[in-house]
Wavefront OBJ file of the C-alpha trace (Angstrom):
o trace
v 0.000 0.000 0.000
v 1.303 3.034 -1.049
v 1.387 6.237 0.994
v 0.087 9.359 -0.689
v 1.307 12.399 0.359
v -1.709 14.986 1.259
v -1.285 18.658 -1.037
v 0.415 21.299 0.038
v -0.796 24.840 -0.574
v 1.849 27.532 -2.419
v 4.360 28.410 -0.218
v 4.152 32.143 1.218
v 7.403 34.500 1.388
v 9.570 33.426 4.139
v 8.217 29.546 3.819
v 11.591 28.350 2.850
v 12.834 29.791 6.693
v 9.561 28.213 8.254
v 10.303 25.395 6.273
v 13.535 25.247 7.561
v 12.890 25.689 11.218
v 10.404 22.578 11.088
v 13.004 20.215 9.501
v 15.343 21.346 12.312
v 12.638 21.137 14.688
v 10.701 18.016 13.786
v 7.118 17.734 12.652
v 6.019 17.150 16.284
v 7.208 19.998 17.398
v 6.503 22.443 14.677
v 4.096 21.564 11.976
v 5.541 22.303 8.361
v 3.330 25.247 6.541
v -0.110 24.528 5.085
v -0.013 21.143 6.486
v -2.172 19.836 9.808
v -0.177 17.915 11.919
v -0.439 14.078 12.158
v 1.335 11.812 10.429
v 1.497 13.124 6.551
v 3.468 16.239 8.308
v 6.799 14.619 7.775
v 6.226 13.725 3.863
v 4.762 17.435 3.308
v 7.632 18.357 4.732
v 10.013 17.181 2.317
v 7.654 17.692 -0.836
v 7.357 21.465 0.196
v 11.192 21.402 0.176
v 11.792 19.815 -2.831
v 8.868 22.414 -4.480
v 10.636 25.552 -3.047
v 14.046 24.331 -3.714
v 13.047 23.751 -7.488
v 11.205 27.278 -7.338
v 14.405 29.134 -5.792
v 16.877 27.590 -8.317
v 14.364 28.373 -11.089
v 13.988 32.173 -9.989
v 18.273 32.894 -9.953
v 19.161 35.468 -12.588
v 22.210 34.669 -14.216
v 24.972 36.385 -13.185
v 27.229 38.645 -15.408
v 29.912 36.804 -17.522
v 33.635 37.757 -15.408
v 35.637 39.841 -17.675
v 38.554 38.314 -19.218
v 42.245 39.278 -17.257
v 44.406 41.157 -19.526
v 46.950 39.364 -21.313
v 50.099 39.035 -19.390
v 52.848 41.383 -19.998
v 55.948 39.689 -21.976
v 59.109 38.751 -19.955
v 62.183 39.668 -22.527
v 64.647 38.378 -20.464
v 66.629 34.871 -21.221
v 64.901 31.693 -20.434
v 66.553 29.427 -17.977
v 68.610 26.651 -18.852
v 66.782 22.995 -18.181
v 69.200 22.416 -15.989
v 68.604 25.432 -14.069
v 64.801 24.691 -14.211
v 65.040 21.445 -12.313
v 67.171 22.760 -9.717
v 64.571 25.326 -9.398
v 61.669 22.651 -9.253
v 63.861 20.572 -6.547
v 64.806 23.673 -3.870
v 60.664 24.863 -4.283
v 59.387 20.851 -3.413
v 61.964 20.783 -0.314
v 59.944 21.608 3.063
v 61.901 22.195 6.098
v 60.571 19.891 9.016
v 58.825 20.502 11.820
v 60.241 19.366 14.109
v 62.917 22.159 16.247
v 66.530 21.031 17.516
v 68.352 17.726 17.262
v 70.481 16.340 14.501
v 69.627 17.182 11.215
v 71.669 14.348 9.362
v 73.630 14.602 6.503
v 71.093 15.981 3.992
v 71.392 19.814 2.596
v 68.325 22.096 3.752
v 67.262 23.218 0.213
v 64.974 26.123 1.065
v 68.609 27.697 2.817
v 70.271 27.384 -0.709
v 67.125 29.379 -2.690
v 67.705 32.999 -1.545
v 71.509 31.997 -2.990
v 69.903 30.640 -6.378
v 68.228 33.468 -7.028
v 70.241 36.254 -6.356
v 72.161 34.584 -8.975
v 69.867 33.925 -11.515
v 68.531 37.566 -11.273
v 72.273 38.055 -11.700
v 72.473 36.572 -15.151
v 69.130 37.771 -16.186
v 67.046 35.221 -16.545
v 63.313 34.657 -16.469
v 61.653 31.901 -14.815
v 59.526 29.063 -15.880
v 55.749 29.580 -16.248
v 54.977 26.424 -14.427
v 57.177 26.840 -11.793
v 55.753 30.650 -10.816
v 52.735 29.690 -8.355
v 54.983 27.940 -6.050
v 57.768 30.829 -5.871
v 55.127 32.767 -5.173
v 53.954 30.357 -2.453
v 57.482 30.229 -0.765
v 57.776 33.885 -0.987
v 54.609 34.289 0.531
v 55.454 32.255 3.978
v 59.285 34.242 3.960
v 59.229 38.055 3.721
v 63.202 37.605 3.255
v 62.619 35.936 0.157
v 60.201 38.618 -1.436
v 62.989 41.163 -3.019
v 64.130 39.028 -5.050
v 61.538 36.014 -5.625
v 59.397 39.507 -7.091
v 62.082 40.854 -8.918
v 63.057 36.758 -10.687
v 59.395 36.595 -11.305
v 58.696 39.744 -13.206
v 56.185 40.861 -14.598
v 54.002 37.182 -14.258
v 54.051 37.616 -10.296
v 52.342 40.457 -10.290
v 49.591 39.367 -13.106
v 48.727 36.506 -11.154
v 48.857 38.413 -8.057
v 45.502 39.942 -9.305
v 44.313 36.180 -9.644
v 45.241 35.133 -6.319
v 44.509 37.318 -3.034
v 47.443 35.120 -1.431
v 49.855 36.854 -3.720
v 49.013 39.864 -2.942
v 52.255 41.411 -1.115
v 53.718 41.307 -4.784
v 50.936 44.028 -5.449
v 52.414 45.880 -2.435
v 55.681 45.750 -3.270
v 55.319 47.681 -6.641
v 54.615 50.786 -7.228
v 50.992 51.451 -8.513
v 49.568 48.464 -7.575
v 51.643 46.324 -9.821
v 51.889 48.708 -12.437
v 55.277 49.876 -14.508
v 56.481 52.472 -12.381
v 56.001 55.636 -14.273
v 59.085 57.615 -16.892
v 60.546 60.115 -14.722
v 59.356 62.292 -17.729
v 55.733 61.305 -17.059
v 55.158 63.845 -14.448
v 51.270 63.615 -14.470
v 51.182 59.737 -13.963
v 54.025 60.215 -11.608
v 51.803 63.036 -9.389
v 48.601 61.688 -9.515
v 50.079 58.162 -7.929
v 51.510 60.414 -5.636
v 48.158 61.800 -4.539
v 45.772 58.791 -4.908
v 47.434 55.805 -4.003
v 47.436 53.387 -1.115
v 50.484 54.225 1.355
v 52.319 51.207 0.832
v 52.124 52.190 -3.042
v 53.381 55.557 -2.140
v 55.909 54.640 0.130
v 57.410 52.039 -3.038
v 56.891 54.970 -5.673
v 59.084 57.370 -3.256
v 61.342 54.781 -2.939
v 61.967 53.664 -6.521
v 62.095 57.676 -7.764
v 64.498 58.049 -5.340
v 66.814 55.211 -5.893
v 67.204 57.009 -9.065
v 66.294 60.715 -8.895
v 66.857 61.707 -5.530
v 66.054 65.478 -6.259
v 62.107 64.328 -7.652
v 61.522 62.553 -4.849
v 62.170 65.572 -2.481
v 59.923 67.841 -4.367
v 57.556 65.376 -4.215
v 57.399 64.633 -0.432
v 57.511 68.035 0.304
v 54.375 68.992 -2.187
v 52.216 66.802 0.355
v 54.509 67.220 3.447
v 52.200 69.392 5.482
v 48.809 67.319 4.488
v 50.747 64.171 5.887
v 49.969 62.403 8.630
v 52.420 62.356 11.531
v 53.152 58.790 11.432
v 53.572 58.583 7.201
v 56.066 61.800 7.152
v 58.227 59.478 9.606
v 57.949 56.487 6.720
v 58.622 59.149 3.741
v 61.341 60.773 5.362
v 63.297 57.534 5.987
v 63.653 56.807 2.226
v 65.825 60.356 2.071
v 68.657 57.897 3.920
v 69.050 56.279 0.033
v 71.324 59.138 -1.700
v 71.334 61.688 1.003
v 73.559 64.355 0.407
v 73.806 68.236 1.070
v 71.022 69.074 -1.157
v 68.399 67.717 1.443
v 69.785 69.874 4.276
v 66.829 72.742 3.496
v 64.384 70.420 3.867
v 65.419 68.169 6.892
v 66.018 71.614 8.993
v 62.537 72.508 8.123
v 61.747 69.078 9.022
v 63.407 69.924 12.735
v 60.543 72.168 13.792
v 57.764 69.500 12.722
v 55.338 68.617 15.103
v 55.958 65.008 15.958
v 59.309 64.080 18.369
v 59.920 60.833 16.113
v 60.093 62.842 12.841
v 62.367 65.548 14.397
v 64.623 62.819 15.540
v 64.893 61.183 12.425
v 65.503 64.513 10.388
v 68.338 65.447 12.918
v 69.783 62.087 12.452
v 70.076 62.694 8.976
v 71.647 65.895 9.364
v 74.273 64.609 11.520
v 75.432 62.076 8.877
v 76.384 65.353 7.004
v 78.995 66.102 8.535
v 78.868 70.082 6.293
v 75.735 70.551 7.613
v 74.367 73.436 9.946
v 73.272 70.844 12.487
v 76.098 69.260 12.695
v 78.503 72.223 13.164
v 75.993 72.801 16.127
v 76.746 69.814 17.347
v 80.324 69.897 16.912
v 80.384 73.415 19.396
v 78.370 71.502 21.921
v 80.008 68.216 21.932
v 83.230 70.522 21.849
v 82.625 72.196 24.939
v 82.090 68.497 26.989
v 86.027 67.315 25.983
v 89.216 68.692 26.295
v 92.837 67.598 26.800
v 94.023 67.617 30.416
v 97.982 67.840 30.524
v 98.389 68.257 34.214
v 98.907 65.058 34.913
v 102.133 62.945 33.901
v 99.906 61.584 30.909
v 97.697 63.604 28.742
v 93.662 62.225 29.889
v 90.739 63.621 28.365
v 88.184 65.338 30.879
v 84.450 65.555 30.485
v 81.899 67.853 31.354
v 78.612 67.004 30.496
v 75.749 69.143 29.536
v 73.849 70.875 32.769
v 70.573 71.111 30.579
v 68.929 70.589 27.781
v 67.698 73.511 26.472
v 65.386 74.713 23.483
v 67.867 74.546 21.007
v 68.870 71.156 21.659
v 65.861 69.268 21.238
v 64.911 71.092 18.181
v 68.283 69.541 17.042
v 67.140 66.031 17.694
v 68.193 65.377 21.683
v 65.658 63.301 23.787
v 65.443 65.556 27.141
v 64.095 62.259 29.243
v 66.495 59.833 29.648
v 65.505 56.074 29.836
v 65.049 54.515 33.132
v 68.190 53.993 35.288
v 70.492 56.351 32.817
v 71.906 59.931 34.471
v 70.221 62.880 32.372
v 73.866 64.389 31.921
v 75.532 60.999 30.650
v 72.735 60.621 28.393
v 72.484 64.123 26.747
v 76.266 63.911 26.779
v 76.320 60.450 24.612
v 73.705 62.620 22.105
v 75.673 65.585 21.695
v 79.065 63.151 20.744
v 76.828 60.572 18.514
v 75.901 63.875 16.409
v 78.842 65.917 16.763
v 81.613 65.199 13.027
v 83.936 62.834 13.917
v 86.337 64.946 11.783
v 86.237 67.636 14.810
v 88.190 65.810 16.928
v 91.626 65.388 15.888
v 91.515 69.405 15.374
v 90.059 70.116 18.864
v 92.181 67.513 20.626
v 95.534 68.651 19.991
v 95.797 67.004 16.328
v 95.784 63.432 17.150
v 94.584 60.970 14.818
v 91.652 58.874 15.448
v 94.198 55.811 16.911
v 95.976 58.113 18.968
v 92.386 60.208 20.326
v 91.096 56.852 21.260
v 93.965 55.247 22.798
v 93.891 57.947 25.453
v 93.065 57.516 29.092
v 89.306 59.147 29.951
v 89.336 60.572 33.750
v 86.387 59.678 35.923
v 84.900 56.388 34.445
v 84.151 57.800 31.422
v 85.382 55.748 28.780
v 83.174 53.879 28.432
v 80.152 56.595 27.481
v 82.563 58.523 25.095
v 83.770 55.798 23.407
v 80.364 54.095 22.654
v 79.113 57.240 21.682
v 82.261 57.605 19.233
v 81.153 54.078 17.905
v 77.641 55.057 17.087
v 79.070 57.713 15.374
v 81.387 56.418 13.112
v 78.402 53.765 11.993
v 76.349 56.239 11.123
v 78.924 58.448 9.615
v 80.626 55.834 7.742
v 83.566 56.624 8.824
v 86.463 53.785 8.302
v 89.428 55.328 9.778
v 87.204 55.769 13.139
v 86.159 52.007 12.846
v 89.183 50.707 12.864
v 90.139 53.015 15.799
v 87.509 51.357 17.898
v 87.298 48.305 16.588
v 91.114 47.526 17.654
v 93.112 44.844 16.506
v 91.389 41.365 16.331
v 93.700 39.966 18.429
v 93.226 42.127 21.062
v 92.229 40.998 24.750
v 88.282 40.866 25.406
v 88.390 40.114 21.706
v 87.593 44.300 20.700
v 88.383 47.675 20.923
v 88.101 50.125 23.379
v 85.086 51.168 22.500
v 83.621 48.238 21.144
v 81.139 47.645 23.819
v 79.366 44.641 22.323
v 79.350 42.151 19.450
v 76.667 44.072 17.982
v 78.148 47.055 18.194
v 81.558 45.201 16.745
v 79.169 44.077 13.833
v 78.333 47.876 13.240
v 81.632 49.158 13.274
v 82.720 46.399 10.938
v 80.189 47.173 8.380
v 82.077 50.995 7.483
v 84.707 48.845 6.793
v 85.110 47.403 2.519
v 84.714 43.371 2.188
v 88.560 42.483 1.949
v 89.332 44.213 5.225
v 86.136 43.123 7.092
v 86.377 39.793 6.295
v 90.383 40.044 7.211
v 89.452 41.306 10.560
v 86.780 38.746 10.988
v 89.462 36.155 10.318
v 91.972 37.537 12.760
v 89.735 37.317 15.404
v 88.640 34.273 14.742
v 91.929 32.799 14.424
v 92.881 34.182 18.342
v 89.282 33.891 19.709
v 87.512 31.037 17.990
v 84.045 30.587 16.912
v 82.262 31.118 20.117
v 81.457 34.573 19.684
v 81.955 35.126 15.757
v 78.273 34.184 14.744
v 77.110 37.859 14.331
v 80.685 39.195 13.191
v 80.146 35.987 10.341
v 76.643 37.678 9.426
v 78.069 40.848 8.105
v 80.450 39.442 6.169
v 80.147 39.321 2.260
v 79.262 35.922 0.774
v 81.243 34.365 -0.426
v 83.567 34.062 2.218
v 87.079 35.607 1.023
v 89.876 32.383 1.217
v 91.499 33.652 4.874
v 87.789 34.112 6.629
v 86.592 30.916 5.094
v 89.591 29.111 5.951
v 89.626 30.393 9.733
v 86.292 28.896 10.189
v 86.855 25.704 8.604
v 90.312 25.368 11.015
v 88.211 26.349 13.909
v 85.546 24.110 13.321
v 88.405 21.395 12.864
v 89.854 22.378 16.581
v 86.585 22.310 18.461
v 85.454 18.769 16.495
v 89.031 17.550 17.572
v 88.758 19.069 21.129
v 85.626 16.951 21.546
v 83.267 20.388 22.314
v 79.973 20.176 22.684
v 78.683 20.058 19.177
v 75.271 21.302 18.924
v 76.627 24.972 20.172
v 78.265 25.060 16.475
v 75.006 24.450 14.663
v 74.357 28.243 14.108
v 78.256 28.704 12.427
v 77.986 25.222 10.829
v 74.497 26.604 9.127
v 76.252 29.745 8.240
v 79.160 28.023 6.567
v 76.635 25.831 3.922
v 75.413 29.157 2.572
v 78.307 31.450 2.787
v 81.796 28.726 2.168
v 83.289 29.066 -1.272
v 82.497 25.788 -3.073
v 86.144 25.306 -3.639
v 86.740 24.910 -0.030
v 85.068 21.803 0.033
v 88.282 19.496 -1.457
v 89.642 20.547 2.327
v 86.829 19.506 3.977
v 86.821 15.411 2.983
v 89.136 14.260 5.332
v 86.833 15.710 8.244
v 83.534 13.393 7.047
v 84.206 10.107 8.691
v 83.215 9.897 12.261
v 86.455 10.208 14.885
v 87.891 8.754 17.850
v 85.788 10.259 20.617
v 88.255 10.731 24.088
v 86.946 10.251 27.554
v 86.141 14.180 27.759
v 84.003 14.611 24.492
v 80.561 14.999 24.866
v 78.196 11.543 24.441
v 77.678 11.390 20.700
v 79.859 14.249 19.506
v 81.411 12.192 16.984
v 79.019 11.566 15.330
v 77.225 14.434 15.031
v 80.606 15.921 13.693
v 80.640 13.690 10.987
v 77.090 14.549 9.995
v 77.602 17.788 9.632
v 80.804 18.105 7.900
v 78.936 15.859 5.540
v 76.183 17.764 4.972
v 79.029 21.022 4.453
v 80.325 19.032 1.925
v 77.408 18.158 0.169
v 75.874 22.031 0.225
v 78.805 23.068 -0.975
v 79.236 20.615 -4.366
v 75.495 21.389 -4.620
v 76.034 25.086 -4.743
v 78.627 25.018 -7.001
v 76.971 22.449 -9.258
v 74.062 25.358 -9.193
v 76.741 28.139 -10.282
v 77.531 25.744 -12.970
v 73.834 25.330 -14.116
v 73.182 28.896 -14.222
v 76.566 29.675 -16.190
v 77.766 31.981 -13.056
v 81.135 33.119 -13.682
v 81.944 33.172 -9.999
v 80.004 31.887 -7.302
v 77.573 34.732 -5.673
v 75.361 35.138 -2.495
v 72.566 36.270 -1.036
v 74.554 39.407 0.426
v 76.748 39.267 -2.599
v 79.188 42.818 -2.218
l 1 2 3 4 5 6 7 8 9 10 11 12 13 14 15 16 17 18 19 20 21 22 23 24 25 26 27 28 29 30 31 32 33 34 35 36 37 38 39 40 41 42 43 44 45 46 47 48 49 50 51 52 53 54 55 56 57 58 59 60 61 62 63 64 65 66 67 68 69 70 71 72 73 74 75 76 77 78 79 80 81 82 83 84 85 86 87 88 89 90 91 92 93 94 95 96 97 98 99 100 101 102 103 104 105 106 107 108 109 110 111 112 113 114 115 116 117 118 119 120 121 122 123 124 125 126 127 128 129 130 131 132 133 134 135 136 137 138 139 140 141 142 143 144 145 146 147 148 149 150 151 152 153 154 155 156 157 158 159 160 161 162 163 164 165 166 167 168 169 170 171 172 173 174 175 176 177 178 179 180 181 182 183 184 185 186 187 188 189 190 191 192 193 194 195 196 197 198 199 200 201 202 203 204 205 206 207 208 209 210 211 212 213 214 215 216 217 218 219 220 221 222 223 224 225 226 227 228 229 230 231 232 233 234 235 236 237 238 239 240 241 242 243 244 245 246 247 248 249 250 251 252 253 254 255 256 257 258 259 260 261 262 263 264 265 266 267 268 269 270 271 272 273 274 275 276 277 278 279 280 281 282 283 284 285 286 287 288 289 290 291 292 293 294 295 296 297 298 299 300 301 302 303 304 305 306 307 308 309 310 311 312 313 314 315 316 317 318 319 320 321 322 323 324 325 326 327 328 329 330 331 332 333 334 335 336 337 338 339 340 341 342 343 344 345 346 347 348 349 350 351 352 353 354 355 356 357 358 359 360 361 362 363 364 365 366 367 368 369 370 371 372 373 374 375 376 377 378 379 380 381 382 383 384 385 386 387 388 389 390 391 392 393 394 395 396 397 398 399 400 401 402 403 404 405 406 407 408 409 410 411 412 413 414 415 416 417 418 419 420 421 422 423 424 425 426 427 428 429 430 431 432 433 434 435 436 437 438 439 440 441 442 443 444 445 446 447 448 449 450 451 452 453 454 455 456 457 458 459 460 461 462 463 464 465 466 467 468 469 470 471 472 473 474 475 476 477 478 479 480 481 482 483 484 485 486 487 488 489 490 491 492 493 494 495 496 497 498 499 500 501 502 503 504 505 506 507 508 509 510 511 512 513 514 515 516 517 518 519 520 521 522 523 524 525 526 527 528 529 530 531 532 533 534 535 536 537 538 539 540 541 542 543 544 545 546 547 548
């Protein structure tokens, strides 16, 4: 016997919400609409539904055909070699795992080696494979380090599909425009009306790029909007004045001293004071003057300080913080500002005309030799000033490892960065070679890759020592990981003898041996696999990710 179901009337507006409320209900509870309750309710359920669903489906409009994307702009640069191509494909398909510490074997960690591949490839010009583009773009996407230059090997394709693909988006952000050509310098209009309308991290890239290359546009057009902007946007624009500052920004950056946020005051007296002919500067100099002098009482000439007994007006308008931070002396610390500022070129004048060597070498009365000295430090980093480096940097072999006013690694890693590639990575060496590895990691970070022969050979010697010493192993891992990406390939012929696991002596660490095997075989094989990649992109010498 076959059930019939009993007719349902037409259902009313909202009766697809009623009839949804008495499926999620149940028929007992609420009885479906036009329907008594009783036992046909749950049938007239369901043939309501299937009525309404048929009615909604039937009463869609269609929706407008999507427009077509614009054709993709064509890449003129050189394809990559096959070779080339399936190196790419391999470093792309490698995932890092997840799991944190322990031994990492004897395998190379690919994704380490593609910032290194592609510096090079956008070294020899080449464009990338279509197929290949979606998962650069995915890599890039979960490492912001890799975005410079996964955007700039990608071209033009990145940022097409970037429209596609809201994941992709930062490679939108990252050009000027939105993704668009960045204007002809000629193309004043375009140039302006970006300027005016676009997004602020479009802005920001246009200022940038115009003054990478014109740095007297890009003035006149941060300071046609300068007063309009909004406190914490001047700061951003006025940082990208740092690329190609020179005299000709002095007019502005003094006007920018009376603005009416602290943080954009600061930053336009810090450029100023990297002038060293500038107005601000030659302030400085007078007041940093004043605090040091020569004391030749004494059976040894000793400098003598007097710091500051305010800060007044016409110091903070010249970029000095009045409040301290907590637990620093207001004097010290408006004492450190006025030397940080003050031309280092002053001193050998004003103190008697010693050179930098012979200025710092000199005693400091009353515990101060530390303050000057650091403050000396932060000045010839932001002066770029060499001959001032090496003064405080010391020789390598020195005790405490530094200068005398080398007050940290960091700040050793600053003062080392005035200094060209040959002689940093000599110094590096040096100190290596007296010191060891334990406190080289951030010295080894600003060193150019590759490694010159005497820095690359000083670690691989150290390395040898503390694997022959029987040190604890795993407190090399950071220098070890360093030395895969930044080694000369050629150093690897040295390197074979180190592979098989040694003799472990009663005071090695448990295991050591073996963990120094692994990873001198895993330097081994980086290195043949980065110079089989120089070889695949037809590099004429090997190059890095902070190639100088």
């Amino acid at each position: 016997m076959t059930r019939t179901s009993a007719p349902v009337d037409a259902p009313a507006p909202g009766a697809w919400e009623e009839l949804v409320t008495a499926a999620l209900l149940g028929t007992e509870r609420r009885t479906p609409p036009g329907c008594p309750p009783g036992p046909d309710a749950p049938p007239a359920l369901l043939d309501a539904a299937a009525v309404e669903t048929v009615r909604r489906r039937a009463g869609l409009r269609p929706g407008r055909a999507a427009r077509l994307p614009e054709p993709v702009v064509e890449d003129p640069r050189q394809p990559l070699p096959p070779a080339a191509a399936g190196r790419l494909a391999m470093l792309l398909a490698d995932r890092p795992g997840a799991g944190g510490g322990g031994r990492r074997g004897a395998a190379p960690d690919l994704m380490e080696l593609l910032p290194q591949w592609l510096t090079t490839a956008n070294a020899r010009g080449y464009a990338p494979p279509s197929e290949l583009l979606p998962a650069l773009l995915d890599a890039a996407r979960g490492r912001t380090d890799l975005r410079p230059a996964a955007l700039t090997f990608a071209g033009p394709r990145a940022v097409w599909l970037a429209r596609l693909n809201p994941d992709w988006r930062f490679a939108l952000r990252a050009t000027p425009g939105g993704g668009t050509t960045l204007p002809h310098p000629e193309d004043t209009g375009t140039i302006r009306q970006l300027w005016q309308e676009g997004l602020f991290a479009e802005r920001v890239a246009l200022l940038g790029a115009i003054r990478s290359r014109e740095p007297a546009t890009a003035r006149e057009l941060l300071a046609s909007t300068w007063t309009t902007e909004r406190a914490e946007d001047r700061l951003m624009f006025l940082d990208s004045l740092r690329t190609g500052l020179a005299a000709e920004d002095e007019p502005f950056l003094e006007q920018a001293l009376t603005d009416r946020s602290r943080n954009v005051r600061a930053t336009a007296a810090e450029l100023l004071s990297a002038l060293p002919g500038s107005a601000l500067a030659g302030r400085m100099a007078v007041r940093a003057g004043t605090c040091v002098a020569v004391d030749h009482t004494g059976d040894t000439p000793t400098l003598t300080i007097e710091t500051p007994h305010e800060c007044d007006a016409s110091m903070e308008r010249d970029g000095v913080v009045a409040k301290p931070p907590a637990g620093r002396g207001e004097r010290s610390w408006w004492f450190g500002q006025l030397v940080e500022a003050a031309p280092l070129g002053t001193w050998p004048g004003r103190l008697g005309g010693r050179t930098p060597q012979e200025i710092v070498a000199l005693p400091v009365a009353d515990d101060w030799q530390a303050e000057l000295h650091a403050a000396w430090c932060r000045a010839a980093v932001r002066q770029r000033d060499a001959a001032w480096a090496r003064a405080l940097l010391g020789a390598p072999a020195a005790p405490e490892a530094g200068g005398p006013g080398a007050v940290s690694l960091a700040e050793r890693a600053k003062l080392l960065g005035t200094l060209d590639a040959a002689e940093r990575a000599g110094w590096v060496a040096g100190f290596i070679s007296v010191h060891g590895l334990s406190e080289a990691f951030q010295l080894l970070g600003v060193c150019a890759v590759p490694w010159a022969a005497p820095l690359g050979g000083a670690v691989v010697d150290a390395l040898n020592i503390a694997r022959d010493a029987g040190s604890y192993p795993w407190s090399f891992s950071g220098v070890m990981g360093l030395a895969e990406r930044c080694l000369d390939p050629s150093e690897g012929s040295r390197l074979d003898g180190l592979m098989a696991v040694p003799d472990e002596s009663e005071e090695a660490s448990p295991g050591a041996g073996g963990y120094w095997a692994e990873a001198f075989q895993r330097l081994v094989t980086t290195l043949r696999l980065r110079a089989a990649m120089q070889e695949e992109l037809g590099a004429a010498r090997p190059l890095g990710p902070s190639d100088a």
